[in-house]
Backbone bond lengths (Angstrom), bond angles and torsions (degrees), N, CA, C in turn:
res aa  C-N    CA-C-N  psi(-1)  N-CA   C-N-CA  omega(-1)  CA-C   N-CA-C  phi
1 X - - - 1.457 - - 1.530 108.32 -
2 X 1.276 121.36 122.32 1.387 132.17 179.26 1.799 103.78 -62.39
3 X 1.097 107.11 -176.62 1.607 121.15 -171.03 1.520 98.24 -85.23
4 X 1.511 137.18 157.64 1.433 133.63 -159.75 1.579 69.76 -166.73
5 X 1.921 96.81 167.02 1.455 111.40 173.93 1.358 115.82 -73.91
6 X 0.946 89.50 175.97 1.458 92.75 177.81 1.643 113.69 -83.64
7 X 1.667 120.86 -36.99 1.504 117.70 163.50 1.505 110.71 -42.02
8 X 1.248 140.20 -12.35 1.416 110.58 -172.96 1.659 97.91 -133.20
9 X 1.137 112.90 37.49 1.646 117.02 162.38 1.838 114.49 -76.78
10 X 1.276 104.35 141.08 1.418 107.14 175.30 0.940 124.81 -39.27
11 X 1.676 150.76 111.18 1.146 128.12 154.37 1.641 126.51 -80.52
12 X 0.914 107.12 47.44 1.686 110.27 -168.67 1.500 115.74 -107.33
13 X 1.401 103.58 -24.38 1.831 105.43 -177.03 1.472 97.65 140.55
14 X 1.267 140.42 -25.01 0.940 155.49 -153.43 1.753 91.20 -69.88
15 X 1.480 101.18 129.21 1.434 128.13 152.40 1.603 110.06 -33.84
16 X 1.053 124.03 107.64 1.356 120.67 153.57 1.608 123.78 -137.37
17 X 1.611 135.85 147.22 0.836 133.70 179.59 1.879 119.21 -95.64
18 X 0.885 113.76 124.80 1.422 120.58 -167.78 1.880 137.06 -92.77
19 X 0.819 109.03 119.96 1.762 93.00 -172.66 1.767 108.86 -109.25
20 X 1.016 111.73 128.51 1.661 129.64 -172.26 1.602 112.45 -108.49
21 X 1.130 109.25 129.16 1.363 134.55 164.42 1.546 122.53 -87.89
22 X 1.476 100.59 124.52 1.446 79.90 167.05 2.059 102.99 162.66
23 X 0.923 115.96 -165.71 1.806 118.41 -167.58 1.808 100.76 -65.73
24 X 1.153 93.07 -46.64 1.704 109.49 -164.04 1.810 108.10 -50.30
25 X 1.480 100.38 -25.15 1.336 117.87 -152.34 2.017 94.94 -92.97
26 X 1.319 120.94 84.97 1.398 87.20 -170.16 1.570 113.96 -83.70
27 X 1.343 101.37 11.08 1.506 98.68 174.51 1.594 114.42 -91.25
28 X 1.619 114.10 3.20 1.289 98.89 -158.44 1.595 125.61 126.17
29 X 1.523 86.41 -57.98 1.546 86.23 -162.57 1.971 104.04 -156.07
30 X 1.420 121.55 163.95 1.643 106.15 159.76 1.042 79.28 -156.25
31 X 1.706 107.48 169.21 1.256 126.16 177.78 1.975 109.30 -123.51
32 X 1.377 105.36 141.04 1.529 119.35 167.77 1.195 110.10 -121.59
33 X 1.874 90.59 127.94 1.730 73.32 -166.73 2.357 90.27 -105.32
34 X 1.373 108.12 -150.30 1.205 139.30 -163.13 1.828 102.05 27.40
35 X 1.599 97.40 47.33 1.634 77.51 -175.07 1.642 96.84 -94.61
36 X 2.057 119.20 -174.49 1.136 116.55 -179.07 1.365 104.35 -156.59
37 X 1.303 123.62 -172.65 1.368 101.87 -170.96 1.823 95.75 -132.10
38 X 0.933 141.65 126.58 1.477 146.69 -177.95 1.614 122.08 -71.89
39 X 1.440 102.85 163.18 1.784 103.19 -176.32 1.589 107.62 -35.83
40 X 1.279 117.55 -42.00 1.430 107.59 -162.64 1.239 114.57 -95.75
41 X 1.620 134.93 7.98 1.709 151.14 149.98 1.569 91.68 98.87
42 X 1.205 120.56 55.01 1.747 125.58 157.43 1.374 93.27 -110.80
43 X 1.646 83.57 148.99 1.982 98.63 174.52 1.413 90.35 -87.32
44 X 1.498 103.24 130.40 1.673 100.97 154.43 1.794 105.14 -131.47
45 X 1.535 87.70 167.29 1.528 110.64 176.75 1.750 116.67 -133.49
46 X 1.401 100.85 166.40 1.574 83.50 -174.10 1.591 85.17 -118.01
47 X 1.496 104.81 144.67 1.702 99.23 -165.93 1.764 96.76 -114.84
48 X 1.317 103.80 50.64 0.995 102.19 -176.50 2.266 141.04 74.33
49 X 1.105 142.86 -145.06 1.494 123.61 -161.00 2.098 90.39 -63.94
50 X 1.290 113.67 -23.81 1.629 96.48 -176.34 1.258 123.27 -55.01
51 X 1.368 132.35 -6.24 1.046 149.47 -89.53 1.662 138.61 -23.95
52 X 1.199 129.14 -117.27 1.352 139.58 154.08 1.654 128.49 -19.54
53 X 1.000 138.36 109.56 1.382 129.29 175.17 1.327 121.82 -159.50
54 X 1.108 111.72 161.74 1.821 110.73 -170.90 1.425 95.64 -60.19
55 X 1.429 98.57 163.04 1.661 108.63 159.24 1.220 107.13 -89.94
56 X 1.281 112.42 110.41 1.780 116.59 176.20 1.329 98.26 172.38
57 X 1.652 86.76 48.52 1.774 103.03 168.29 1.405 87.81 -82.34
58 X 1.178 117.48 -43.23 1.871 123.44 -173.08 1.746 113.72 -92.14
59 X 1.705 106.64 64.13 1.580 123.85 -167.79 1.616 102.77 -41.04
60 X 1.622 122.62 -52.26 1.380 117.19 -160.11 1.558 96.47 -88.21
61 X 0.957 134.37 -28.27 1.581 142.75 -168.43 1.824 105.38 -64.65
62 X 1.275 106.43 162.74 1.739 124.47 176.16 1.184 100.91 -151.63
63 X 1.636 94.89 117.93 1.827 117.95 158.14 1.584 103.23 -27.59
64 X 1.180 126.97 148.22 1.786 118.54 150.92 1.206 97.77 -143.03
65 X 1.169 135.95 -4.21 1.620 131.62 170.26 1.292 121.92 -137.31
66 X 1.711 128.93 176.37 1.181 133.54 -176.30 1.230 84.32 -147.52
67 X 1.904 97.34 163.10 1.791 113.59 132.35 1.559 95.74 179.13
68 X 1.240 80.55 146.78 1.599 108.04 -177.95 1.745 123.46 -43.89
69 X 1.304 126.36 98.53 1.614 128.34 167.17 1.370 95.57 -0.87
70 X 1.581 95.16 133.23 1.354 108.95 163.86 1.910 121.76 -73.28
71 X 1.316 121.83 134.19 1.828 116.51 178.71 1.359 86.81 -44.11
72 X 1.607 107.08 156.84 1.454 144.18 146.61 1.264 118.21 -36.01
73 X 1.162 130.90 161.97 1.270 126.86 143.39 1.275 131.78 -73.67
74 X 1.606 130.03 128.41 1.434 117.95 -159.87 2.183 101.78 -95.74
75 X 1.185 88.36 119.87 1.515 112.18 -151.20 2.178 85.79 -99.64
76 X 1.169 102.57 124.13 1.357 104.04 168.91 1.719 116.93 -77.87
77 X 1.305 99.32 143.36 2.013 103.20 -171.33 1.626 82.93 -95.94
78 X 1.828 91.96 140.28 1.485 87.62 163.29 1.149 125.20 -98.35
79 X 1.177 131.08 178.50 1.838 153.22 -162.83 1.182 94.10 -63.69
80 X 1.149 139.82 144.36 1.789 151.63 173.31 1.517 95.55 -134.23
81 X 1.567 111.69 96.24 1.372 108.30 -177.92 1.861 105.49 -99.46
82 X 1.228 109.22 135.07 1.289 102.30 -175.94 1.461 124.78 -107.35
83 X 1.241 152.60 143.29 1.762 121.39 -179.14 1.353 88.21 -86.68
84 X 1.632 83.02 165.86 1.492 95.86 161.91 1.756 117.95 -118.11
85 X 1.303 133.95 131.54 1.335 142.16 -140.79 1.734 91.30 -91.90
86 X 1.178 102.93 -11.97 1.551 105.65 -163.20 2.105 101.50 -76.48
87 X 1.548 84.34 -33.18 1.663 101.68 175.96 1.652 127.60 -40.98
């Protein structure tokens, strides 16, 4: 999924990764990703063992885009061969 505004990001709980504008950014721009936005329409992020917290790690900055975490990699399970005693 390409980058979309930020007006039409999920507000439901939904995982989304975020890109911010703003001074801090001297390139322009950064991205946070697995953030979401809560019952009461704050962006939050989890910044890791602190846990839970708004996004406003980036105070002067504004979200202007979203898009959805990229899938996983689909990782093969291996074989669990078992004997059988009955053999």
């Amino acid at each position: 999924m390409p980058w979309s505004p930020i007006a039409d990001a999920p507000r439901d709980g939904t995982l989304i990764d975020v890109w911010f504008n703003g001074p801090r950014h001297k390139d322009g721009g950064g991205r946070v990703p697995d953030c979401w936005y809560d019952p009461d329409g704050n962006l939050m992020y989890d910044y890791g063992r602190d846990g839970p917290g708004k996004a406003g790690i980036y105070v002067d900055d504004e979200p202007t885009h979203f898009m959805l975490p990229p899938e996983g990699p689909e990782i093969p399970q291996p074989v669990i061969r078992t004997s059988d005693p009955a053999a």
